[in-house]
Structure formats: structure tokens, C-alpha cells
C-alpha positions in Angstrom: -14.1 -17.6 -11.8 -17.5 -18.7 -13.3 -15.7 -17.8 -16.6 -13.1 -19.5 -16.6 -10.4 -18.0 -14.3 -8.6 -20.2 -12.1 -5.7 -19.1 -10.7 -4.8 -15.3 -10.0 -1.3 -14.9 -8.4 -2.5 -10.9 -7.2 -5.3 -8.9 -7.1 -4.6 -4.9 -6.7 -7.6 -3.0 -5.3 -7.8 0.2 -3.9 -8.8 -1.9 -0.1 -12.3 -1.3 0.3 -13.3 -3.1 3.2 -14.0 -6.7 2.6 -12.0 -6.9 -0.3 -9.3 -9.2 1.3 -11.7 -11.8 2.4 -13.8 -11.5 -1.2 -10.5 -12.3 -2.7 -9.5 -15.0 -0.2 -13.1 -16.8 -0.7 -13.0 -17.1 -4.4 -9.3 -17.2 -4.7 -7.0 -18.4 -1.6 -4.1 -18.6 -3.1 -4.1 -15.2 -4.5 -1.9 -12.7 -3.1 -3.4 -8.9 -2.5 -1.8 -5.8 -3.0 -3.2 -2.3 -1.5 -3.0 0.6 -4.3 -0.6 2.7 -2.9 -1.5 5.8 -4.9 -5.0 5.4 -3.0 -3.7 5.2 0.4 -1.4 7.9 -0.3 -4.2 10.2 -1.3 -6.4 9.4 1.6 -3.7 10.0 3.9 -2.5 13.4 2.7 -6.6 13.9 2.6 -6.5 13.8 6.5 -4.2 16.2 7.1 -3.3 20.0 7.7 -2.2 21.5 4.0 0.8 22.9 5.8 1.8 19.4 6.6 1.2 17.6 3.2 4.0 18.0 1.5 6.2 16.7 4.1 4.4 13.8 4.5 4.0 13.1 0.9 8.0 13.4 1.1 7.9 10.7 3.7 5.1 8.3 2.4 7.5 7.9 -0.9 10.6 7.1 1.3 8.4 3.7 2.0 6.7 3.1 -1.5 10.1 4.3 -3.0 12.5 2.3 -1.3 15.0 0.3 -2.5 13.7 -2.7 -0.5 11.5 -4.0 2.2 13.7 -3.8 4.4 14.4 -0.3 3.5 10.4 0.5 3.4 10.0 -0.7 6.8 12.7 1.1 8.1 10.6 4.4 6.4 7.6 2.9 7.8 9.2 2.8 11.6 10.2 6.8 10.5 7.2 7.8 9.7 5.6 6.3 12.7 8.2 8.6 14.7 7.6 11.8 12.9 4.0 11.7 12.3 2.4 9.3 15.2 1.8 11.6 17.4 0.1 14.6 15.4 -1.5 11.5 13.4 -2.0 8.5 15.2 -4.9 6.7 13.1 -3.1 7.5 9.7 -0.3 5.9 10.8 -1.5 3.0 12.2 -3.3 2.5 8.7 0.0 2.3 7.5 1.4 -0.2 9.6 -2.1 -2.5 9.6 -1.9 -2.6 6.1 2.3 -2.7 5.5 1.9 -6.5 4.4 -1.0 -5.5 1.4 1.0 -2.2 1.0 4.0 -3.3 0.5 3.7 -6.6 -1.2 4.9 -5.5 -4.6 8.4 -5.9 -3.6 7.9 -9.9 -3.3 8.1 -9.5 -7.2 10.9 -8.4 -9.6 12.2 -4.6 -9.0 11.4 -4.1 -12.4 7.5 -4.7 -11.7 7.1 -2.7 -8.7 6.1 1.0 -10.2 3.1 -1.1 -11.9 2.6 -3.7 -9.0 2.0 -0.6 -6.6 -1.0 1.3 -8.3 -4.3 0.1 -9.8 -3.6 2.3 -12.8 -1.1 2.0 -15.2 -0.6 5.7 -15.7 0.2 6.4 -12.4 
């Protein structure tokens, strides 16, 4: 901002805490959108290896749906399959829906490079 920047319409980050209200300080109009490749990989990080691929499985039902809509709906079945064996993972994932899943205010065509702070991913 002390450059020259005025206006950023979203920030991706990888939601270190603090980050929101850094962002909100300097730039309150700015949108903010959680890396979902991040919060992926901490969240198959905290759980049995049996059980990774089938929550991997279900963590791309909500970052690979067709719509919000559809991604909450995947968020609500996650929360039934895995809330109980993984309460604090999934209430990550539900704390954070509206940074997680803010990629799908933009055009469909966006969202594979909206959701990641790396292009390659």
C-alpha cells in the first residue's frame, strides 16, 4: 500500500493466524480466500493413514463442487461422517467455510486458480 496499491479485490493466503485482520486493516474492502490445498494438507496431516484417502475423497466433494450450495451440502457430509472420529478438523472446516469457499463468488472458470496460492496446484 505504501507503493502504490490501492484497491485489492482478494488476497489468497494459506490462513496463518492474523492474516484476516492484517488484510482487513490495510485493505477493508478486500475479500480473503483460505488456500484450500493448505487446509487440505493439514487436515489429512491429523489423521490415521488408514483414513486419509477417504477423507481426501470427501474434502474434494466440497472444494470440487459444482456450487456453494453443493459445497455446503459436502461440508454438512463431512461433518456427519468424520465429526465424530475428528471433531476439531471439522469444525476447522466449518469456522473457516466462508474464507474456504469464497472462490465460488467469482466466475467457474476462475475457481481452480482462486482456490490455491500456487498456480501449479
Amino acid at each position: 500500500w505504501q507503493r502504490g496499491l490501492r484497491r485489492v479485490l482478494l488476497f489468497i493466503t494459506d490462513g496463518l493466524p492474523g492474516m484476516e485482520e492484517a488484510i482487513r486493516r490495510v485493505y477493508p474492502l478486500a475479500q480473503w480466500q483460505v488456500c484450500v490445498v493448505h487446509r487440505v494438507r493439514s487436515s489429512l496431516a491429523q489423521v490415521r493413514a488408514r483414513d486419509r484417502a477417504l477423507l481426501a475423497q470427501d474434502l474434494k466433494g466440497i472444494y470440487g463442487a459444482r456450487s456453494r450450495v453443493e459445497a455446503l451440502e459436502a461440508l454438512e457430509r463431512l461433518k456427519e461422517a468424520w465429526g465424530s472420529r475428528y471433531p476439531s478438523l471439522v469444525a476447522a472446516w466449518w469456522e473457516n467455510s466462508g474464507a474456504l469457499l469464497r472462490f465460488y463468488d467469482y466466475p467457474q472458470v476462475l475457481w481452480p486458480y482462486l482456490r490455491s496460492t500456487n498456480l501449479m496446484e
